[in-house]
N, C-alpha and C positions, 0 to 999 in steps of 0.2 A: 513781640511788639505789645506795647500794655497801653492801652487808651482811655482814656480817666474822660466817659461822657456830660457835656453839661448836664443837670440835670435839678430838680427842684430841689434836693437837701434835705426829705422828710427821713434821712434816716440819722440827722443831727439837730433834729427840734429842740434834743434832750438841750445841748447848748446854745440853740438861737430859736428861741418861742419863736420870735416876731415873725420867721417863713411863716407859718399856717397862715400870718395876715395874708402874705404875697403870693399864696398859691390858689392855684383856679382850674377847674378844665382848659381852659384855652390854651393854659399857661404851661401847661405842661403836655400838652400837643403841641406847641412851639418848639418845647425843649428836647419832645420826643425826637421830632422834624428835623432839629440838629443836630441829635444824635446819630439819628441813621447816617446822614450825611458825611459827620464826620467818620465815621465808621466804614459807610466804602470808600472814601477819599484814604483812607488809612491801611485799609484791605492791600489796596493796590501797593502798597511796599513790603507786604510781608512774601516771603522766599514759600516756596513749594515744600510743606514737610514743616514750616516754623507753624508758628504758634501765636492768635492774637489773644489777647486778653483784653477784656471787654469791665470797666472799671465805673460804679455810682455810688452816690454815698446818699441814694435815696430808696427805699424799697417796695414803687411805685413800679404794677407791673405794665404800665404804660410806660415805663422811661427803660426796663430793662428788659424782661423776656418777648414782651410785644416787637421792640424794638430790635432783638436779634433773632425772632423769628421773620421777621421781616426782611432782613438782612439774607437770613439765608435762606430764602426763597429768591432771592434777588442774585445769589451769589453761594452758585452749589459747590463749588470747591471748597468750601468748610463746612465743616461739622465738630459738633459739640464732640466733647473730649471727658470721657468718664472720670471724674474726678475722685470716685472712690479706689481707683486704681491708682493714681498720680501724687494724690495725698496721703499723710500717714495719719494713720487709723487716729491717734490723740490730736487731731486739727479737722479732723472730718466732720464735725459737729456743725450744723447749717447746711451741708449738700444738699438739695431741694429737689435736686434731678438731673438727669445726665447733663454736665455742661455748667450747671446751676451753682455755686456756692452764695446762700446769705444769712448775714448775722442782723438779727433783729435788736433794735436800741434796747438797751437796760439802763440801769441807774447808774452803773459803770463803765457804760461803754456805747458808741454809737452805733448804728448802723450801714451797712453798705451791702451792696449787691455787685455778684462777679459772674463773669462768664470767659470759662474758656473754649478757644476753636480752634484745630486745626486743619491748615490750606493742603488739600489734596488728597 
């Protein structure tokens, strides 16, 4: 299951300057707050043994690792999934830590942050 969380978009500034106007602490404790939520509302469909995918296109560790560590304290039938196992060696570039895949914005290309988990 692959869950694309709201989230504030600092990892496509590169094509929309005007976020950094509309970004705040609050404002992304908001969006964090969303995210968990969506995220156990979304838990509860995945199958014993599947697999979530945890999706942001922002590289705020309030909107993603905070957020799935809090998850899975919340929600111990998942665990982080060694993605240097799972991935092949020439796309492994960003692994950050078990669980962890993120690409940081360049001049050609945005950013996003991923996490995979699996139920059981």
């Amino acid at each position: 299951m692959l869950v694309d969380l709201p989230c504030s978009g600092t990892g496509v500034l590169r094509k929309h300057p005007e976020l950094k106007w509309r970004i705040s602490g609050p404002e992304i404790e908001r969006l964090a707050q969303g995210g968990l939520e969506l995220l156990e509302a979304t838990a509860e469909l995945v199958d014993e043994g599947g697999l979530l995918i945890v999706v942001t296109c922002s590289i705020e560790p309030e909107e993603n690792e905070w957020v799935v560590e809090r998850f899975s304290r919340r929600n111990p039938r998942f665990s982080l999934v060694a993605l240097e196992d799972e991935i092949p060696s020439r796309l492994r570039g960003g692994i950050e830590s078990r669980g962890r895949w993120r690409v940081l914005p360049e001049v050609d290309r945005d950013g996003f942050t991923a996490h995979v988990l699996r139920c059981g």
